[in-house]
C-alpha positions as CSV (number, residue, x, y, z in Angstrom):
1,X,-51.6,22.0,40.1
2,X,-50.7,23.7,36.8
3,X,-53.8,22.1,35.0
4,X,-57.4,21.0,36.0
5,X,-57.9,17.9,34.8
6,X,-60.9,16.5,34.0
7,X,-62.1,13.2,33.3
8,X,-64.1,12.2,29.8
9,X,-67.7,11.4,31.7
10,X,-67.5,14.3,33.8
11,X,-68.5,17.3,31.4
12,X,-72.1,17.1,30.3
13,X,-73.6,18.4,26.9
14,X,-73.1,22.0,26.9
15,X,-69.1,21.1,28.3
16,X,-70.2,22.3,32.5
17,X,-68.5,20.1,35.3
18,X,-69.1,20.7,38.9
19,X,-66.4,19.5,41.2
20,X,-66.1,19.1,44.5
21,X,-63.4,17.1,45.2
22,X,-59.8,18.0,45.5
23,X,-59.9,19.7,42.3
24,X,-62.1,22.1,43.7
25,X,-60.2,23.0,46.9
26,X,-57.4,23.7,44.8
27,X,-59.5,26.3,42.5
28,X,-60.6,27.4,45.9
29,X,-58.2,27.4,48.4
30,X,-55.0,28.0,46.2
31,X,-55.9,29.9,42.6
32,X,-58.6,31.8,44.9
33,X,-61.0,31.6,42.0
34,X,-64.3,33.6,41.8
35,X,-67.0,33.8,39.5
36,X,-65.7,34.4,35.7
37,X,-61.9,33.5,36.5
38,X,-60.4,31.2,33.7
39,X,-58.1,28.7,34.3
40,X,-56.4,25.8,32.5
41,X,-58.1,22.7,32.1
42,X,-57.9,19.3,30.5
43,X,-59.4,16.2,29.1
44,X,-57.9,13.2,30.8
45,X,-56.4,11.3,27.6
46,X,-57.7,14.6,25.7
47,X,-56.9,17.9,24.6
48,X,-55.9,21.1,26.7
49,X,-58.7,23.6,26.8
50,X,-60.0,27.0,29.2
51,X,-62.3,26.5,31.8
52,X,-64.8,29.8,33.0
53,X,-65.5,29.6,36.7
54,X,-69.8,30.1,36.3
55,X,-70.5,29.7,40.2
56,X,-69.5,28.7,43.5
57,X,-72.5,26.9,45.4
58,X,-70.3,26.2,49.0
59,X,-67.8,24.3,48.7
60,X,-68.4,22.7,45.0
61,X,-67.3,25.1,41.9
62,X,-69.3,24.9,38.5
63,X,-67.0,25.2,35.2
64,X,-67.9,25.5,31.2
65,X,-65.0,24.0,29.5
66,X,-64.0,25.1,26.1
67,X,-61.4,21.8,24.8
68,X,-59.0,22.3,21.5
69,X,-59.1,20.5,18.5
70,X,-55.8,18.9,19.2
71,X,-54.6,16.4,21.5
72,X,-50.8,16.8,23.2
73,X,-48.3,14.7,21.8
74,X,-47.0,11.6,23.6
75,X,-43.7,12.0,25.2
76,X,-41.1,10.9,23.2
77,X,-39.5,7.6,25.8
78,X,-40.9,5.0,27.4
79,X,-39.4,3.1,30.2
80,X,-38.9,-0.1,31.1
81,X,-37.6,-0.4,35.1
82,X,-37.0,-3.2,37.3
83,X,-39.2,-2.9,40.1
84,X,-37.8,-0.7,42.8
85,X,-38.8,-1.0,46.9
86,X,-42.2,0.3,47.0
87,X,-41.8,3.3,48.9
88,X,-39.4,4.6,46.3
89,X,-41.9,3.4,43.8
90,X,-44.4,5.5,45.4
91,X,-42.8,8.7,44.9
92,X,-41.8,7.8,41.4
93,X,-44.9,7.3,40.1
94,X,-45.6,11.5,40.0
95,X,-42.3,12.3,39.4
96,X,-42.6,9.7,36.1
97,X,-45.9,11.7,34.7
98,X,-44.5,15.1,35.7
99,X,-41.1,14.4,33.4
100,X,-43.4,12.9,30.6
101,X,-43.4,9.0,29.3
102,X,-45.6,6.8,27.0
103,X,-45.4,3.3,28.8
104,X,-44.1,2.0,32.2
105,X,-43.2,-1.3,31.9
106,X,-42.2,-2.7,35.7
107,X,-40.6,-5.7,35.3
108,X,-39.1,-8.5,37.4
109,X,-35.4,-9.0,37.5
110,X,-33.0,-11.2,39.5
111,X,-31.9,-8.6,42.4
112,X,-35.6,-7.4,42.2
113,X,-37.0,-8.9,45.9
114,X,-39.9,-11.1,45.0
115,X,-42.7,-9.3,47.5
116,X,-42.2,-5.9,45.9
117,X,-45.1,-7.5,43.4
118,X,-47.5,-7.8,46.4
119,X,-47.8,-4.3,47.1
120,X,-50.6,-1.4,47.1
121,X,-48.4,1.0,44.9
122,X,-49.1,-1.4,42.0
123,X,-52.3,-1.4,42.5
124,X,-54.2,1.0,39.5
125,X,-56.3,3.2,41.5
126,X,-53.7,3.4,43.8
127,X,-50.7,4.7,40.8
128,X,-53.1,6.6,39.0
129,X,-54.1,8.9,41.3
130,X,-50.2,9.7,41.5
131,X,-50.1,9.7,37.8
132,X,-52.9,12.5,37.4
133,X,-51.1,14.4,40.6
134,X,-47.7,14.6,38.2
135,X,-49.6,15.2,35.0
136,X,-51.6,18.3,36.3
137,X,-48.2,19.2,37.7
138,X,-46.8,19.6,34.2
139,X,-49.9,20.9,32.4
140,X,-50.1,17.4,30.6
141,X,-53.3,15.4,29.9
142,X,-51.9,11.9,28.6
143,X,-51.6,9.5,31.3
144,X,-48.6,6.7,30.8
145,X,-50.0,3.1,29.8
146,X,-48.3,0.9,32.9
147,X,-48.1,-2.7,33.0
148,X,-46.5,-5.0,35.4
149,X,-44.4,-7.3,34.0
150,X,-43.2,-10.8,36.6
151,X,-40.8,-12.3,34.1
152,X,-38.3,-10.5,32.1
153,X,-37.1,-13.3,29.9
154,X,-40.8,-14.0,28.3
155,X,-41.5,-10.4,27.4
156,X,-38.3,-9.7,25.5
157,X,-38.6,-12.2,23.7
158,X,-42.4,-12.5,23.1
159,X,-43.5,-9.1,23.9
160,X,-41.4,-6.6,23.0
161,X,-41.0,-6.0,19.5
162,X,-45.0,-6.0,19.4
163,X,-45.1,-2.7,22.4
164,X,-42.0,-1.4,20.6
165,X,-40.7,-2.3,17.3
166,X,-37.3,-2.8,16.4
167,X,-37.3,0.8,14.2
168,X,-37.3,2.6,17.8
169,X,-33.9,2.7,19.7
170,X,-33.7,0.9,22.6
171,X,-31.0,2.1,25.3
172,X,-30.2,0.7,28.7
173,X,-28.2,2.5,31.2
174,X,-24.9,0.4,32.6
175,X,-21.4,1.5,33.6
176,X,-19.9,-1.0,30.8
177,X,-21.2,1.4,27.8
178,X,-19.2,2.9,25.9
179,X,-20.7,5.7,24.7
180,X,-22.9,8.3,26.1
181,X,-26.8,8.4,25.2
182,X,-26.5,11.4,23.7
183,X,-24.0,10.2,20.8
184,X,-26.3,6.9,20.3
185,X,-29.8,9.7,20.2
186,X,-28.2,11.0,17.4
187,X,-28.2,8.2,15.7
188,X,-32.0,7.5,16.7
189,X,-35.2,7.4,14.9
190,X,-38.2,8.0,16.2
191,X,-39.5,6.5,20.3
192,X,-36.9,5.7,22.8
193,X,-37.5,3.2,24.9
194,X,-35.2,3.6,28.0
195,X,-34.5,0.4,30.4
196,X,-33.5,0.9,33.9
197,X,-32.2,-1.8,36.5
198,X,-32.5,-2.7,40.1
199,X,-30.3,-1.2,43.0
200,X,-27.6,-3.5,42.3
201,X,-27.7,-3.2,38.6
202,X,-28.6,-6.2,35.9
203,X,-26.7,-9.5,35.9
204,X,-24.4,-10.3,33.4
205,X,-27.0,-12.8,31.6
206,X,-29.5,-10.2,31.7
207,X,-27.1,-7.9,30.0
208,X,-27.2,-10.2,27.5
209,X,-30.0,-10.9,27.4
210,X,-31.3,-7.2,26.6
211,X,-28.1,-6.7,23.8
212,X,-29.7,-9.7,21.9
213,X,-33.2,-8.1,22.0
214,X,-31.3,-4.7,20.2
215,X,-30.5,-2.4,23.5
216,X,-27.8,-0.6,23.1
217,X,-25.7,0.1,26.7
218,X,-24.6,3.9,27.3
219,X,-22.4,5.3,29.9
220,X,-24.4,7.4,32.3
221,X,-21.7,8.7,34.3
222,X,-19.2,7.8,36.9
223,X,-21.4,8.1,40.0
224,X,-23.7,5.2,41.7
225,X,-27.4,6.3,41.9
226,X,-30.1,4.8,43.4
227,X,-32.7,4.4,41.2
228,X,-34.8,7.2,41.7
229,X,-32.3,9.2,40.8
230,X,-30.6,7.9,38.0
231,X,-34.7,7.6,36.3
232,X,-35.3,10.9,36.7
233,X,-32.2,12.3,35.7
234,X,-32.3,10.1,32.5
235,X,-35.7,10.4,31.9
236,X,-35.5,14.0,31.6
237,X,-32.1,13.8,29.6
238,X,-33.6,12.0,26.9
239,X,-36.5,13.5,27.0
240,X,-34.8,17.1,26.1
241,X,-32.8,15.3,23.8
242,X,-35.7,14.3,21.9
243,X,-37.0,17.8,21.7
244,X,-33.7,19.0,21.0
245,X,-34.0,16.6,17.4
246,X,-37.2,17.2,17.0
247,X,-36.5,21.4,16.3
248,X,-33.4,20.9,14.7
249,X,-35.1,18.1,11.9
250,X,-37.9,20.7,11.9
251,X,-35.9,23.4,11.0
252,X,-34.0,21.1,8.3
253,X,-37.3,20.3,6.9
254,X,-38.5,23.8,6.3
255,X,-35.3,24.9,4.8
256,X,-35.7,22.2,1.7
């Protein structure tokens, strides 16, 4: 836990929080904090800030946070991934918030089991408890907007262009590509959002169906992954390839 984070209704007036929940067994048990110890702290959907440890009353720990004036920026992809078995879902959820996306968009697709939809991992207490375990991970306060999506073919064509116009680049990850995703991001303006099939990969009329909605299909690499692997692998690729145009259009921009 890289980051205490802490939620908007917990801090009262003069910015003091007492926890005694898990948070506080961390500060405790792990960072071995005492009385006047800062640490890092956060506003869930806030900005970053420095908490003072003021006192320890048993097991419960007393802080006076001191927030910025700035809120992090949201990560640069969003994702949209056919719904994987549950227990892999379940350890993606962290990993997902750790790496850094806007949106999760679980969606339906025709080698996605039907009962995947009836399980506790989709549940929102349930994911973002995982989420807020991956974002104090990374020292991150903005937790991903999620929605669960049952048909694929109604939210291309109804809902997509509202959650992410067409001046974003859209990319989706298939052996038939022909180029890598680093050739198409340099061609890219502004959010990436990244779609990710089911074990056994889209059909052919869902192929289709995603190049007529504007996705572009890259070459990930020879190899088969499971899904878990190939998301965080790509995730985190585009991810640094976003920074990566992000410093060299800075450093364009302050040249002229």
């Amino acid at each position: 836990m890289n980051l205490i984070l802490i939620q908007s209704g917990e801090p009262d007036s003069e910015g003091r929080v007492r926890l005694g929940d898990a948070r506080a067994e961390h500060i405790l048990g792990v960072l071995h904090a005492t009385p006047g110890k800062s640490l890092r702290v956060g506003l869930l959907n806030g900005p970053c800030g420095c908490a003072l440890v003021e006192e320890i009353c048993g097991r419960d720990v007393i802080l006076r946070c001191d927030f910025e004036a700035t809120v992090p920026s949201r990560p640069a992809v969003d994702l949209l991934l056919a719904l994987p078995r549950p227990k892999v879902m379940k350890r993606l959820w962290a990993q997902l918030a750790a790496l850094g996306v806007g949106r999760i968009i679980l969606t339906n697709a025709e080698k996605v089991e039907r009962f995947y939809f009836d399980s506790h991992v989709l549940e929102p207490d349930f994911y973002n408890a995982h989420l807020i375990e991956g974002l104090q991970q990374a020292g991150d306060t903005l937790l991903p907007d999620v929605q669960i999506v049952r048909q694929l073919k109604p939210f291309l064509e109804d809902d997509l262009d509202g959650l992410f116009p067409m001046h974003g680049t859209r990319l989706l990850a298939d052996p038939s590509g022909k180029e890598g995703c680093g050739d198409i991001f340099q061609r890219s303006e502004n959010r990436v959002f990244l779609a990710v099939g089911p074990e056994g990969g889209w059909t052919q009329y869902e192929l289709e169906l995603f190049a007529a909605h504007g996705f572009q299909m890259f070459n990930a690499g020879p190899r088969i992954l499971r899904t878990d692997t190939a998301v965080v692998g790509l995730v985190m690729l585009l991810n640094q390839l976003a920074h990566t145009c992000a410093c060299v259009k800075n450093g364009r921009g302050s040249r002229e």
